[in-house]
N, C-alpha and C positions, 0 to 999 in steps of 0.2 A: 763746788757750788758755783753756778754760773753769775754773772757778772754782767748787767746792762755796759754802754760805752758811756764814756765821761757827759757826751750831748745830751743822754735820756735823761741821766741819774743829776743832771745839771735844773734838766727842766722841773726835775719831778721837787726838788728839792726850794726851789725860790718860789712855788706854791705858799709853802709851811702848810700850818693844818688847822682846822676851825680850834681845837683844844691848845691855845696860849702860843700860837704860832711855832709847833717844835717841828721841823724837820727831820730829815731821815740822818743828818748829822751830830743831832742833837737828841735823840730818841726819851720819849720817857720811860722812866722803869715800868714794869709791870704793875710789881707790886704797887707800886704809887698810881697809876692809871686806875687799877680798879678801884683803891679809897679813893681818887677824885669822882668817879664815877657814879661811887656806890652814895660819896654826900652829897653829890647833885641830883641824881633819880633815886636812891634806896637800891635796895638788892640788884646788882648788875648780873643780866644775864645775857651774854656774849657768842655772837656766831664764832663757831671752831676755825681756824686756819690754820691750814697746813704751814712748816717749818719754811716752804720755799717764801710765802707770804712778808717774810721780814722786807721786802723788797716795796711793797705795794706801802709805805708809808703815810702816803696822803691821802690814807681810803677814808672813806664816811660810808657809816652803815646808816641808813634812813628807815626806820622802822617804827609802826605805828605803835607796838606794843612789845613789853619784854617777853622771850620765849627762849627756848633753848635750854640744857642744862648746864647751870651756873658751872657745875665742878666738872663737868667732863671739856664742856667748851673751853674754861681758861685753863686747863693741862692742854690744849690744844694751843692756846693762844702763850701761854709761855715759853713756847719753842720756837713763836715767831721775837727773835729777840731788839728787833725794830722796829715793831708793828706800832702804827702809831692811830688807831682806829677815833673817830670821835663816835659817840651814842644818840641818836638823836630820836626827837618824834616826828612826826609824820610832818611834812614842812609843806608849804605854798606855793604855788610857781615862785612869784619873787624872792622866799625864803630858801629857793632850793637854789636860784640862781649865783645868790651868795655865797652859801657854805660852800660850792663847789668850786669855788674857786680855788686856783692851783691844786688840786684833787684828780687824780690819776684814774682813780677806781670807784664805783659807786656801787654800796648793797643796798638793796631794800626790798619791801614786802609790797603787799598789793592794795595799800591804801596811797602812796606816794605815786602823784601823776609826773613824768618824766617826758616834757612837750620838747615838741623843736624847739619853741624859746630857749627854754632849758639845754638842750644840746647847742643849737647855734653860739648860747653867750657862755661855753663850757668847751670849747672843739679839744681843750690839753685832753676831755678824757679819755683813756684806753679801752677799757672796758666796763659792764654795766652788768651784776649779778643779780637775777631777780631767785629771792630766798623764796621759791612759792613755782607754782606749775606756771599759771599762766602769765603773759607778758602782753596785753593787752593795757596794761596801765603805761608803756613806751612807746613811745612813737618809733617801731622800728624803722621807719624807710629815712625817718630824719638820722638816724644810728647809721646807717648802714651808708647814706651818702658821705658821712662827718667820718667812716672808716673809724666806728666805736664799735666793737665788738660785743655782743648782748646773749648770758648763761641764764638758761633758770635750771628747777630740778623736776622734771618732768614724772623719775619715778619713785620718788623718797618717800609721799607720803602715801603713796600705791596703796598699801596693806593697810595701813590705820582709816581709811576713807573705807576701804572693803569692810573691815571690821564693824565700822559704824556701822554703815548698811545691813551688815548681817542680823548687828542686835536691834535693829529695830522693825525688820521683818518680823522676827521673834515677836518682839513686844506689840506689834499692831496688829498681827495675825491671833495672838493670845488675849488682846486686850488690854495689856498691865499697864498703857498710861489711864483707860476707863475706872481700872479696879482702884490703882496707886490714889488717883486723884479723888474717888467716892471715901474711899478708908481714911484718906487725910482729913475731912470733912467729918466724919466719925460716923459714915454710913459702911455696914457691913454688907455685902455685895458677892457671896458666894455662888455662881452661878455657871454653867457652861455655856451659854448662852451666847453665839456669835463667834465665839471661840477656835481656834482650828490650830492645828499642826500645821507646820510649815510641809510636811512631806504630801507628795501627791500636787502639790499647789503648782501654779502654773507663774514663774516670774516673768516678764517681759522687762527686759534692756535698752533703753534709749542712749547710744550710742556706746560701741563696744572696741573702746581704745584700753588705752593700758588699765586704768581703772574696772571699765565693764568686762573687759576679756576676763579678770581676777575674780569679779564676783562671780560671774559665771561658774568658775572652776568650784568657787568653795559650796557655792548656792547647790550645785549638781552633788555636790557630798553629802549634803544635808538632806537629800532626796526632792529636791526643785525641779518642775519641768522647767527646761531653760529657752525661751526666744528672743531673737533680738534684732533691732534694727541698726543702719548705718548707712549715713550716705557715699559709704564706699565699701567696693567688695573685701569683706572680712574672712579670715580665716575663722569658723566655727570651732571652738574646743568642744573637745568631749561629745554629749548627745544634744549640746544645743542647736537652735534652728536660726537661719538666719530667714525674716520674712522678708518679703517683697517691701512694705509701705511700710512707716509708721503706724498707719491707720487700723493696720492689720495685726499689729503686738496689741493695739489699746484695745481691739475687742477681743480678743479670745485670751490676755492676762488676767491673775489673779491682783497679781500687784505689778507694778509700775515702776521702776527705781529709771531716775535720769542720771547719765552720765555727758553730757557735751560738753564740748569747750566753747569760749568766751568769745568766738566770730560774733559781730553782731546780726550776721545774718540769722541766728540763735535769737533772735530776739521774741519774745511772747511765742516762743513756742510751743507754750501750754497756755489756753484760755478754755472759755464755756464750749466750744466746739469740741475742742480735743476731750475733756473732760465728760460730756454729756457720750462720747465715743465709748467710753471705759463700761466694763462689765456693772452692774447693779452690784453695788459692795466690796467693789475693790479695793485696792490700796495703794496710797501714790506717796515715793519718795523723791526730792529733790537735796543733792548732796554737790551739787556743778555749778549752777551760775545764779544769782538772784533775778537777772531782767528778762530769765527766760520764762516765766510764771506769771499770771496773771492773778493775784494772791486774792482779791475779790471774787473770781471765776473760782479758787478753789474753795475758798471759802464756803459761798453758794451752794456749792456741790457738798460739803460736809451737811452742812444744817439741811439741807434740802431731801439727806440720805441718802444722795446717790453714791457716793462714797463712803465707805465705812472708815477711814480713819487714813491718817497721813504723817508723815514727817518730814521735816525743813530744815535744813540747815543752813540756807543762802537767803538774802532777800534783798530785793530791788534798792533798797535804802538801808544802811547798816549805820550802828554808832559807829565815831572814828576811836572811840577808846572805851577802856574796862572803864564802867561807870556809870558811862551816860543815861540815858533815860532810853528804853527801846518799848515803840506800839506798835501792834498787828491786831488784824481781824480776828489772828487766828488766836490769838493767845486765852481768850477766855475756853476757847472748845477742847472738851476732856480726852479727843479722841485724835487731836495732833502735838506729834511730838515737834519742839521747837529745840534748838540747841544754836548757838553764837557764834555760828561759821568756825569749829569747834572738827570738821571731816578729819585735817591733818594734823591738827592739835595732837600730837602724843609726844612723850619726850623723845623716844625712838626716834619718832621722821623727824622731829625739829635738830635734833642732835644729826640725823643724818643728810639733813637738805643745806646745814653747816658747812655738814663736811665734803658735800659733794659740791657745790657750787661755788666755795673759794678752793677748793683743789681746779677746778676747771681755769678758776682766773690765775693760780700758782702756772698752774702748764702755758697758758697764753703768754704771761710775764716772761715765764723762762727760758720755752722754748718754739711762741709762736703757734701752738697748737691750737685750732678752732673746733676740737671734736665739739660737736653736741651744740655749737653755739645756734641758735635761732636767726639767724640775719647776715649770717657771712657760710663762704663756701668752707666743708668741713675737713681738715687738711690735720694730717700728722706728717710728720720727720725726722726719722732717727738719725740722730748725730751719728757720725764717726770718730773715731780715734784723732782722724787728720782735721776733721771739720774744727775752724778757729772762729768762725763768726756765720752766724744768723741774720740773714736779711728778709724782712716778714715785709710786703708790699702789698698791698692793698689797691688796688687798681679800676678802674671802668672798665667795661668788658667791649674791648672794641679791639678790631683787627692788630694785631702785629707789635700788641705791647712785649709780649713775651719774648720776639726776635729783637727787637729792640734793646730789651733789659740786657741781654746777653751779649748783644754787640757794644754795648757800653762796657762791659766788664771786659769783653776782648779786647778790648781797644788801650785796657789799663793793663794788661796781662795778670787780670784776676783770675787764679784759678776755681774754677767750681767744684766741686767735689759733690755736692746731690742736690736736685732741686726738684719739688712738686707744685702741680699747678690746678687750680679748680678756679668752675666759674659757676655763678647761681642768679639768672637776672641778669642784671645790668652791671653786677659786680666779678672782677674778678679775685684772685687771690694767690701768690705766690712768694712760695718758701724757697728762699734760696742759702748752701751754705760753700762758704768760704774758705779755702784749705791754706790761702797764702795772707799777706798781711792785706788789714783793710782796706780795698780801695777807694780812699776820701774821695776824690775825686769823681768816679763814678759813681759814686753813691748821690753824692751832690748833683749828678747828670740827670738822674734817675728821680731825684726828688726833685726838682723842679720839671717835670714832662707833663705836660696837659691833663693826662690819662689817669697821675699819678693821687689816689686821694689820700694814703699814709704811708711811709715808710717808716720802720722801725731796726734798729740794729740791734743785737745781742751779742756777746762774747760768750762764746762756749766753753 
């Protein structure tokens, strides 16, 4: 089991932890974390960490709401036998500023804003898990100066977002929120009327990433024609079409499903123009971003009938918690489905966006590894036999650090044994490992160099 050096595990330790200041020397039990847990919120429901996680001690999970499964996450989380996790809700810039204090590692979901305030008056942290696709709630470029490493899970809840979409093609192509909603009322409503098979239909794709690629495939199963747009050249699966414009899925779709992600340049990317573009009686689904919708302009377009029916799952303004009070235009009309940003919601992704996103932070901890990170260059390193220590460096990308770093180490009679190096932007990034005893001293040369914005040591 690899081993931080005495300087990390020094730091990480005089933190302590928001939960009764225990550190990583003093760890609490399990079993006793979750009854503290469970009398403070009720039923603890816990992101999974992998076994190497005992390490990451002064993590806080910041999350607005509980998710995940209770019993599969803490078999997961009882093999971190150090883990000293606090639970929290959704906290305030100056709330988050606190807890994080002496805190290593930081998870959270996509209601917790994480500003440079936040990172500047936090610089001990390592790494920043975002349990969710998008990372638009972080200030990456303040992360990425501060040499804070930032995961999310880009493809965990892939299939349950597909899935939705699927059944609600179904349901607004057929009708059944029209029918569901008249029968509730105690009107009988047998009718074919408006009604249709999804086969033969014509879907149109509004951005065809990991998400849109999927529904494609299964939509094409179901016998969908499939088109789709993207501001970048996409590989087409299957008999899908990629069009030229936007403008050109919204007139010759039957229905409309959005997939983009959370640039703001996404911003009202559906209003009365886009809208009034769409066929007479299509269908519009948005499962991606809330402020990309002008929820007035669809509105208009239902009642108006230019649209036959729709479903939402995002919206410009969200409650912060299960309970609150939620109003829409839309909510009185029989003919849109609404559902409470609910796309990745299954136990499946939430167990698996767990377990992919503290494995990522388990690898960084351990061995330095940036696969997949969002905001630093993306580097692996397989140890050797002979390799004794991990030097993970973090750098400005400017001429001649890398000959630099190397004649430092020559000059102590360090020997090297493998090193890789990537650059993205203005940052660079360099793994180096060490076959002979640590060189204190170069390290120290190397940590104080201009260029240098983190250094970090590991014992292999």
């Amino acid at each position: 089991m690899n081993r931080m050096n005495d300087v990390s595990r020094a730091s990480r330790a005089s933190g302590g932890s928001p939960m009764g200041g225990r550190g990583p020397a003093d760890p609490i039990p399990l079993r006793d974390l979750y009854e503290l847990l469970k009398d403070e919120f009720g039923e603890v429901e816990m992101w999974s960490a992998e076994s190497a996680m005992e390490y990451a001690c002064g993590a806080v999970l910041v999350q607005n709401t509980a998710w995940g499964n209770v019993q599969r996450t803490l078999e997961d989380l009882r093999r971190a036998t150090s883990f000293d996790p606090a639970r929290l809700l959704a906290l305030d810039e100056a709330e988050l500023i606190r807890a994080l204090q002496g805190v290593d590692y930081l998870g959270l979901r996509s209601k917790t804003s994480v500003t440079r305030e936040v990172l500047e008056a936090n610089p001990q942290l390592k790494a920043i898990g975002a349990f969710c696709i998008g990372t638009n709630q972080i200030d990456l470029e303040a992360a990425t100066e501060l040499g804070i490493c930032v995961f999310n899970a880009p493809y965990s809840n892939t299939r349950s977002v597909v899935e939705l979409a699927i059944g609600e093609i179904i349901d607004l192509c057929r009708r059944v929120t029209v029918k569901n909603s008249r029968l509730h009322r105690g009107i009988w409503d047998k009718s074919a009327d408006g009604a249709h098979e999804v086969r033969g239909r014509t879907l149109g794709i509004i951005g065809y990433g990991n998400i849109g690629t999927q529904l494609s495939v299964l939509a094409e199963a179901m016998g969908l024609n499939v088109i789709f747009y993207d501001v970048a050249e996409r590989l087409a699966l299957g008999n899908a079409t990629q069009m030229p414009t936007m403008e050109s899925v919204l007139r010759e779709a039957d229905i409309v499903s959005v997939h983009v992600d959370g640039q703001l340049v996404n911003a009202n990317l559906f209003g009365a123009r886009e809208f009034a573009m769409m066929k007479p009686g299509a269908l519009f689904i948005n499962l991606s971003r809330g402020f990309i919708v002008d929820i007035d302009a669809l509105h208009d377009a239902l009642v108006l009938g230019h649209l036959a029916g729709a479903a939402v799952d995002v919206f410009p303004e969200e409650p912060n918690k299960n309970g609150d009070p939620f109003t829409s235009p839309l909510a009185k009309l029989d003919n849109v489905i609404l559902t409470p940003h609910i796309g990745g919601s299954t136990e499946e992704a939430q167990y698996d966006i767990g377990r992919f996103v503290a494995s990522k932070i388990a690898d960084y901890e351990n061995t330095g590894s940036t696969d997949m990170s969002v905001n630093l260059p993306n580097l692996q390193l397989s140890a050797s036999e002979e390799s004794r220590y991990r030097i993970a460096l973090i750098h400005r990308n400017t001429p001649g650090v890398l000959a630099t770093v190397n004649n430092t180490f020559a000059q102590t009679g360090a020997n090297i044994g493998a090193q890789i190096l990537g650059t993205a932007g203005q940052t660079g990034y360099v793994l180096t490992d060490i076959n002979s005893e640590l060189p204190v001293e170069a390290i120290e040369k190397i940590r104080s160099m201009k260029d240098t914005i983190r250094l970090i040591t590991t014992r292999l």
